[in-house]
N, C-alpha and C positions, 0 to 999 in steps of 0.2 A: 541452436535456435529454439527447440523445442523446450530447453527447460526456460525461458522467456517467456513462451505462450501459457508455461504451464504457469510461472509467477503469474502471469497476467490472469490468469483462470482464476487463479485461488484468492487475489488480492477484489477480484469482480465478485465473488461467492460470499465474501467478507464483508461487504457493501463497503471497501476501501475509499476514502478522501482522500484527493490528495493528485500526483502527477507523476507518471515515468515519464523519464529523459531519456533515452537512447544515443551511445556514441558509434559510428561506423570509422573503423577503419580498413581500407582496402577489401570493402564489401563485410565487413566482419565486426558483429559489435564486440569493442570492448568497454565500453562502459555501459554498466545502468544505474541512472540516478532515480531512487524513489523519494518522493517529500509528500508528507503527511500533512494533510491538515484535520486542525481540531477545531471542532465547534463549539466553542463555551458552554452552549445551554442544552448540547445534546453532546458532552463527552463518552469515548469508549477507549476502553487502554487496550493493547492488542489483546487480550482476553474475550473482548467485547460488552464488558462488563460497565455499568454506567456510575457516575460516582455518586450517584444519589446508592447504588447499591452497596459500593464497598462504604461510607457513611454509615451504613445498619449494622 
């Protein structure tokens, strides 16, 4: 469970878009679904880099 909170840490430090899914079974997650959104007019690739920058 702790490496979960830490994802959740690091993806909130990142100013991450986007949504986790969380699956429980029998009190236990086994799944995590992460889905990314992009914003057209403010893109960042996980680098955080914007593409007005990689464009120079």
């Amino acid at each position: 469970m702790e490496e979960i909170f830490s994802l959740i840490r690091r993806l909130a430090a990142e100013h991450f878009y986007g949504s986790i899914t969380l699956k429980f079974e029998a009190g236990q997650v086994v799944i995590l679904k992460k889905e990314e959104t992009i914003k057209p007019n403010n893109y960042r690739d996980n680098r955080g880099e914007t593409l007005e920058q990689e464009n120079h």
